[in-house]
N, C-alpha and C positions, 0 to 999 in steps of 0.2 A: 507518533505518540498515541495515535487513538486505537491501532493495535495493543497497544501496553496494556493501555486504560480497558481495551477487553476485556485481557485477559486475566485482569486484577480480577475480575467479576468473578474467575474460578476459585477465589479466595473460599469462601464460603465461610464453614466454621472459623477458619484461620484467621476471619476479618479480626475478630477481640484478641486473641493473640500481637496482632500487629499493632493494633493500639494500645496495649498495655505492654510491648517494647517500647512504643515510642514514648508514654509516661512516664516509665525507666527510668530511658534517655535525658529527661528534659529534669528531671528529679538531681543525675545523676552529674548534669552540665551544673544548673545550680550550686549543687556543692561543689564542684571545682571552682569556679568562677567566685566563692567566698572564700578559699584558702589564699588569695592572693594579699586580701584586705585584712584576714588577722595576722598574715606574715608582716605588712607595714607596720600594725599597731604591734606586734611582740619586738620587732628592733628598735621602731624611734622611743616606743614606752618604759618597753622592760629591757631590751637590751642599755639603752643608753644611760636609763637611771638606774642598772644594774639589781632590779629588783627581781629577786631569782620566781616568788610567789607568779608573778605578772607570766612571768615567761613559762612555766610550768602551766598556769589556767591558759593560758593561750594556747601551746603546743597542744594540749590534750583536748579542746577543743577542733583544733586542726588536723587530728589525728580523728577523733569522732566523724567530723566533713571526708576524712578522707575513705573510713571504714564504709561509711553510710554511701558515699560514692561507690565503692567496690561492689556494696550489697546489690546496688541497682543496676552495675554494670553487668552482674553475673545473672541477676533475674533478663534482663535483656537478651543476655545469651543464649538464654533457654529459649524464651517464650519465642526469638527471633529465626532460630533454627525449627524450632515446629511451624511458623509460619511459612518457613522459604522452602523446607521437603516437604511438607502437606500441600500446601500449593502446586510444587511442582511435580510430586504425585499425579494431583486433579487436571493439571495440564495436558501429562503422559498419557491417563486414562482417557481423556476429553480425543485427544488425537486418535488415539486406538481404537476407540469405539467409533470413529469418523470414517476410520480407512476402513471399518469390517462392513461399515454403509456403500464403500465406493462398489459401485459397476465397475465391470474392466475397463469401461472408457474410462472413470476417471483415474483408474490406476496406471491407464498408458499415458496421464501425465505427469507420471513423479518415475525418477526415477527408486528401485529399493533403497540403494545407499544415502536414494537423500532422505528417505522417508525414516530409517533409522540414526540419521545424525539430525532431523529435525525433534524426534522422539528421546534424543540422550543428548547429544552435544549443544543442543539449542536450548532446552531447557536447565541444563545444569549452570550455562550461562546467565540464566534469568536466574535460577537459583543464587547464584552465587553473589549477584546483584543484591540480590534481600540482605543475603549476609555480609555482604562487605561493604554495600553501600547505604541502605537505610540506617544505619547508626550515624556515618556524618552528616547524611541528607536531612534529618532532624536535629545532628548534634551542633553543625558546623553554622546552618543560621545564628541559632542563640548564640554560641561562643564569640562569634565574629561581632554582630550587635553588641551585646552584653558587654565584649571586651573592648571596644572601643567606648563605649558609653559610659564604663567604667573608668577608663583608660585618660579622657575627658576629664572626669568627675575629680580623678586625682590630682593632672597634672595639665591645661586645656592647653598651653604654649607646646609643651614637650607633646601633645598628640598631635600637633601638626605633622607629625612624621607617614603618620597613618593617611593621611590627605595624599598624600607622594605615593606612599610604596604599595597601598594598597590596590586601587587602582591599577597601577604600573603591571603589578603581579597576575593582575585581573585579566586585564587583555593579552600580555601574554599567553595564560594559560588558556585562552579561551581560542586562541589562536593555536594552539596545539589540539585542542581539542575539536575544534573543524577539520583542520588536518587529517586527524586520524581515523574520523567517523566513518566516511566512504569506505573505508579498507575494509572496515571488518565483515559486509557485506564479501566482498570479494573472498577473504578471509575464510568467510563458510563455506564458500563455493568451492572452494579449494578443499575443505575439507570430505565438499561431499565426493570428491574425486578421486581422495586419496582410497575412503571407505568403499568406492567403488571399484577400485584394484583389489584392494584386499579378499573384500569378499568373490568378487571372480576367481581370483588365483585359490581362494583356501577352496571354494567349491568345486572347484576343477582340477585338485591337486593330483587327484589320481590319472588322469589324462595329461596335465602337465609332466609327468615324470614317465607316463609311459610315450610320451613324444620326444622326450628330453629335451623339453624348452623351459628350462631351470635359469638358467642364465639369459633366458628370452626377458620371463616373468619379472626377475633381479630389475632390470633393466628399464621394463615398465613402470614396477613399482617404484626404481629411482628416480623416473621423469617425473612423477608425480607428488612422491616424496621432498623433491628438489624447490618442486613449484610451493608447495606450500611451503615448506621452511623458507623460502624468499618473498614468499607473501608478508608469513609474521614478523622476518626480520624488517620489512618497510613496515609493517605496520606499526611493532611496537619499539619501533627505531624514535619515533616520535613520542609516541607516549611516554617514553622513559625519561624523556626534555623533561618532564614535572620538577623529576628530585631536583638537580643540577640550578634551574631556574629559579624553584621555591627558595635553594642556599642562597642562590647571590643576592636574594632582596631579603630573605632573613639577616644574613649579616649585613648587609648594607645599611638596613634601619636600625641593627646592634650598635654598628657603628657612632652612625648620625647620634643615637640617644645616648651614646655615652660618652659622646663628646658636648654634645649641648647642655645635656643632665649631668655631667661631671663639672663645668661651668657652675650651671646653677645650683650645684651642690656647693662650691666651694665660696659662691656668693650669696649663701645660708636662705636661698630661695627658694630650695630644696631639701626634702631630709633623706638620708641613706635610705631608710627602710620605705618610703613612698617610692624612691626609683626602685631599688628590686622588685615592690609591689608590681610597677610598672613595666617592668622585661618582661615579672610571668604575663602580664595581659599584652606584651607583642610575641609571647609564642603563642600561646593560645589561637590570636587574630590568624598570628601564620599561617600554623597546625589547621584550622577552620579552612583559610583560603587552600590549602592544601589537600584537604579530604574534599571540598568543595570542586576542587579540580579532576580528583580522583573518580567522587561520583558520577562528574559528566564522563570519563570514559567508560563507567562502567555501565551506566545510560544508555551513551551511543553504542555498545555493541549489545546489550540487550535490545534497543531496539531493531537490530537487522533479525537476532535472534528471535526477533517477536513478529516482525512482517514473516519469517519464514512459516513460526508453528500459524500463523492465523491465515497463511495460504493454505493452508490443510485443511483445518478448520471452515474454512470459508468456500471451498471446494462445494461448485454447485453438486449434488447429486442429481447424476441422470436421470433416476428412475425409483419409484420408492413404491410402495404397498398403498394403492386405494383406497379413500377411504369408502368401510365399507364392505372389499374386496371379499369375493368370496372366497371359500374355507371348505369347500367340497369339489374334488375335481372328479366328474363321474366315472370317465373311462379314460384311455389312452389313446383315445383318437388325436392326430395332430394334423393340420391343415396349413397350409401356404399358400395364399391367394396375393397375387401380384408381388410379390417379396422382393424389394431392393434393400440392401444396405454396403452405405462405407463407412468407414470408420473414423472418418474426420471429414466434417462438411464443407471444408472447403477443397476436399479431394475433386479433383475431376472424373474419375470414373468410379463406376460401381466395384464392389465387390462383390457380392451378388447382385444379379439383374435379373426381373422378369420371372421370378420362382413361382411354379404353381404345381402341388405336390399335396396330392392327400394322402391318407396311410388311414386305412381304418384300425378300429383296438382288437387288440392281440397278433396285427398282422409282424412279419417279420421284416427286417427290409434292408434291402444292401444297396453300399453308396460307392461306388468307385470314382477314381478319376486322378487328373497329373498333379503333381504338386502346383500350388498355388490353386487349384482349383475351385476352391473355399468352402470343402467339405466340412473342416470342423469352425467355419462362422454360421454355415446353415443350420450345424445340431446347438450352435451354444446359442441361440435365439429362440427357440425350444423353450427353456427352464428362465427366457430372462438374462441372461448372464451378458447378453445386449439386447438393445431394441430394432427392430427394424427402420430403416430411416421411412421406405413406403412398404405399402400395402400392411398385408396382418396375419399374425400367427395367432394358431388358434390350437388350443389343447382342450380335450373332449367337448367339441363345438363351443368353445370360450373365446374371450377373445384373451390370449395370454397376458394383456394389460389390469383385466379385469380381476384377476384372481391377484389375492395376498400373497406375498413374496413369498414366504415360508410357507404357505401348503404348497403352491406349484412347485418350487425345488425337492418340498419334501415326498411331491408324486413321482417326479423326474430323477430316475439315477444316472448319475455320468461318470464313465472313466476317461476323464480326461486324457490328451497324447501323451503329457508329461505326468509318468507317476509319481505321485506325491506321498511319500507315510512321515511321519513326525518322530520324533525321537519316544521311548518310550519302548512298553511292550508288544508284540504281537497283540493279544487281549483289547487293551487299549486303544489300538487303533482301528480294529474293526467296529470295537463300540460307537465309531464315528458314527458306522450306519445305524446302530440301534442300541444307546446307552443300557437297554435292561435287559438285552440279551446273555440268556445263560450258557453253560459251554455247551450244552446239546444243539442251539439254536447257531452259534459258532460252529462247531463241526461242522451243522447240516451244509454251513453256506462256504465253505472250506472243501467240502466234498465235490458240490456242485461247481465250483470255480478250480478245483483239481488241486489245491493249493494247501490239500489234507498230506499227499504225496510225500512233502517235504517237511512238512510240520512234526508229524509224527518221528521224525530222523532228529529232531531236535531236543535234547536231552528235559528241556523246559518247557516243551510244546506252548502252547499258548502263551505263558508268560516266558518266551524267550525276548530276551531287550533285542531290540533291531539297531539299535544306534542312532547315531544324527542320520534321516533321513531312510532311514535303513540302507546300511553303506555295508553290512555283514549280509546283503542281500542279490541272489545275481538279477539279470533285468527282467527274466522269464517268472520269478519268484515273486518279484516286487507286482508285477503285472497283475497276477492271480492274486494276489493277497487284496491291491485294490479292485478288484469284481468281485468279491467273497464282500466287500467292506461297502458293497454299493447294492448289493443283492440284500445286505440285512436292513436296508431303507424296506423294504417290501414294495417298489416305487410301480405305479402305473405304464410307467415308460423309460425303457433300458435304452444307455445310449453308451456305445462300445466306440470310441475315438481311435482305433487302428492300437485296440489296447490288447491284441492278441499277438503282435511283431513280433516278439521277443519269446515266442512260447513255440514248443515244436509243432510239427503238423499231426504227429498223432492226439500229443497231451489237446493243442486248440480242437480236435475234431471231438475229442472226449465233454469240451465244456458247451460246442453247439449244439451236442446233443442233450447235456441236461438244461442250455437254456431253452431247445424243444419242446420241452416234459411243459412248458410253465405257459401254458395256452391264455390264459388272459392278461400275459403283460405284451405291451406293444414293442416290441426292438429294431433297433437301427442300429445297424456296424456298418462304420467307418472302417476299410479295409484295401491294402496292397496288393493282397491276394486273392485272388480269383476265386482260389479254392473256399476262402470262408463266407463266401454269397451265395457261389453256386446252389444251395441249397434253399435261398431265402425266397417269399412270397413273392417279390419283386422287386428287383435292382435298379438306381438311379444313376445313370451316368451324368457327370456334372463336369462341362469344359470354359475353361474361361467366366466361372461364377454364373454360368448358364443351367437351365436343366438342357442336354444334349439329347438324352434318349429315358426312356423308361419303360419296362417290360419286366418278362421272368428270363433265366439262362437262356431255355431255346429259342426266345424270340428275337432276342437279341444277339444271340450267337446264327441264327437264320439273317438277319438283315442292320445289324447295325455293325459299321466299320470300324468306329472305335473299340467296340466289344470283341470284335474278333480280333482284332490286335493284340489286343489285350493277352486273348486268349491263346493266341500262335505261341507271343512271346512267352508266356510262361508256361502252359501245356507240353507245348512241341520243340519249345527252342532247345532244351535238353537233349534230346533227341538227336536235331539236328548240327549241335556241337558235335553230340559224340561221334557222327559219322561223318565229321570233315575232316582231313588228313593234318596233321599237325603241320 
């Protein structure tokens, strides 16, 4: 509950909104709950002494209560739908703006799919709560009070029925509604699994079909598919007990009263028009314990929906902007002094261990080594993008804790391993690097990242749409566009993630050479290939999250064994295929 009561807080404006639903509402109950009492008095008055005046001021009174009821039920609808979408607006954004705070650590504990069904499916459930459940949650009190107190007031022997059924109906339903609670947690889990198929397969559709595992996928998606439709069928297997339940003790007490009250009618203890009176206040009673039931289901599954969005919310952040933090980074010197980290503390081993690595600014600097080596955890502790668990990273003799989030990343350019463009245009996405760049400022970095090549062959240069992802793009194009996109940061320190794979060896030799030209940025490539270091200041061989060796080509290639491995293999091994006999 005290998740709910959170989240209420993101009400804000919508707070008066809400209470002027609920005013409505209570306006809206009122006049119903008087249409019952001038129905008694127009049959025992005017019906029976057949005065037609009587019966016409009474109906048209009744008809006034019932207009004026309408008015307030429609003003409710309004004011209740801007409270539950503006709300659950301010919810969505509150979440969004939470995750753009997360570190990667805290994004490696969500998974996307849950993070997009806590952002839409979990909040439309709260939504929908507003609107389907605050109208009885304030209606169904009054009704049920009112209608027995009135209920009472008519007829006090004939409401003994109410003593029996209501109750009776009560724990029933209350009883269904413990039942059901627990599921719907499960319920979302289920769903975030489902969204988690989906989105795998649709982002991989092109690789699913060129492996032809079509019917692989089918087959995934139905396990999971399967799971969740057997979730909600137990879940709202129960919840659906309300209607069925509600009938048998609504008739039940139909009964009882029109056997007791048809008696006391006939032993003039009673009059016709106070019993009719008296049914509409046990539908009403019903109708209340009904919606009363209903609310608690839709309670219980808002609140699993609501521990979800408020683990989001609640999500310590690792690491945040000092205060204070500086706002000038001088040069691109970057330093490593004792560097360990893992990535979950209660990991047993490092993933980096023992780093001690200076680079002065403007130097260039190549990083090899085997997969898992933890080449790209060494550069992404650089910009922040993690903390070190010991020792300390330092950007232009800083310590990288000390400086403000956004200057350090805004010094720091990285192409990440995984290229990322957005849907959108060419144009667009380069402005990542520098929203007020003009197309001359574009070319220039288009040029120097080789990625003018292809652009030019494109009928809309610049403003060509890329698509989702840029999916009209091949991997060598995509490559170049994000180092063009990371070049117009103008950053103190370039860091190349093995972002040149997918590009040939002439077009890559063409962009080492204009990042040559650019003497006072400091760079680091992350690299497979031998050949895109060989050139550089000095190379860091890194095995097992160790620094292994560090030097320039020939010193390395004179006395380190991993280097010359290296080097055999990809130098000479060609060679040495072509002259072995098939």
């Amino acid at each position: 509950m005290e998740d709910l009561k959170r989240l209420l807080s993101y009400l804000g404006p919508y707070r008066w909104d809400m209470v002027i639903g609920a005013v409505m509402i209570v306006i809206e109950s009122a006049f119903e709950l008087f249409i019952p009492v001038l129905m008694a008095q127009l049959i025992d008055n005017g019906v029976a002494a057949g005065d037609l005046d009587y019966i016409l001021h009474k109906g048209v009174q009744m008809g006034i209560c019932a207009l004026f009821s309408l008015g307030t039920g429609l003003l409710y609808a309004r004011y209740a739908a801007r409270a539950a979408y503006g709300w659950g607006a301010r919810v969505r954004e509150a979440q969004y703006r939470r995750v753009q705070a997360y570190a990667f650590s805290n994004l490696d504990h969500f998974e996307t799919s849950s993070l997009v069904t806590r952002m839409t499916t979990d909040v439309t459930v709260l939504q929908n709560a507003v609107n389907g459940g605050f109208r009885p949650l304030v209606r169904s009190p009054i009704l049920l009070l009112m209608g027995i107190a009135l209920a009472f007031w008519m007829n006090p022997r004939l409401s003994l029925v109410f003593i029996i059924g209501t109750p009776l109906l009560g724990v029933i339903l209350f009883a269904i509604v413990a039942k059901a609670a627990p599921m719907y947690s499960v319920l979302q889990g289920a769903m975030d699994r489902l969204n988690s198929v989906v989105q795998e397969g649709l982002t991989a559709i092109r690789a699913v079909k060129a492996f032809v595992r079509g019917e692989y996928e089918e087959e995934k998606f139905q396990a999971v598919n399967t799971v969740l439709m057997d979730t909600s069928q137990r879940t709202f297997h129960y919840t659906v007990l309300n209607l069925p339940v509600f009938q048998v003790c609504m008739y039940l007490a139909i009964v009882l009263i029109m056997w007791f009250g048809g008696r006391m009618v006939l032993d003039s203890s009673l009059k016709v028009g106070d019993l009719t009176g008296f049914f509409s206040y046990v539908f009403q009673v019903m109708n209340s314990m009904m919606m009363l039931s209903g609310v608690f289901l839709l309670l219980t599954r808002s609140l699993a929906s609501a521990r979800r969005i408020s683990q989001v919310l609640d999500e310590q952040i690792v690491f945040s902007s000092p205060e204070g933090g500086a706002t000038q980074v001088p040069d691109g010197r970057v330093d490593l002094e004792g560097v360990s980290f893992k990535y979950d503390s209660r990991a047993k081993e490092y993933a980096l261990e023992g780093v001690d690595l200076h680079i002065p600014a403007g130097q260039t600097v190549g990083i090899l080594g085997g997969t898992g080596s933890a080449k790209s955890t060494l550069v992404q502790l650089i910009p922040r993008l993690y903390d070190a668990t010991e020792g300390t990273v330092k950007v232009g003799g800083r310590d990288v804790r000390e400086y403000d989030l956004k200057t350090l990343r805004d010094s720091v350019g990285i192409v990440l391993q995984k290229n990322v463009l957005f849907s959108g245009t060419v144009r667009e996405n380069l402005q990542w690097g520098d929203s007020q760049a003009d197309d001359e400022t574009l070319w220039a970095a288009c040029r120097t990242a080789c990625a003018d090549e292809f652009l030019r062959r494109m009928p809309q240069g610049l403003d060509t749409d890329l698509g989702q992802g840029g999916v009209n793009l091949s991997g060598g194009q995509k490559q170049r566009l994000c180092i063009a996109r990371t070049l117009l940061k103008k950053p103190k320190i370039l860091i190349f993630d093995d972002s040149t794979s997918a590009v040939d060896t002439a077009t890559e030799g063409k962009i080492r050479a204009s990042l040559a030209a650019m003497t006072d940025v400091t760079k680091i490539i992350i690299a497979q290939r031998i050949t895109s270091v060989m050139g550089t200041d000095q190379i860091v061989i890194l095995e097992d999250g160790k620094v292994h060796a560090v030097g320039t080509h020939r010193e390395l290639l004179a006395g380190d064994p991993i280097y010359q491995e290296i080097y055999a293999s990809q130098m000479k091994g060609g060679e040495e295929d072509a002259g072995t006999p098939a």
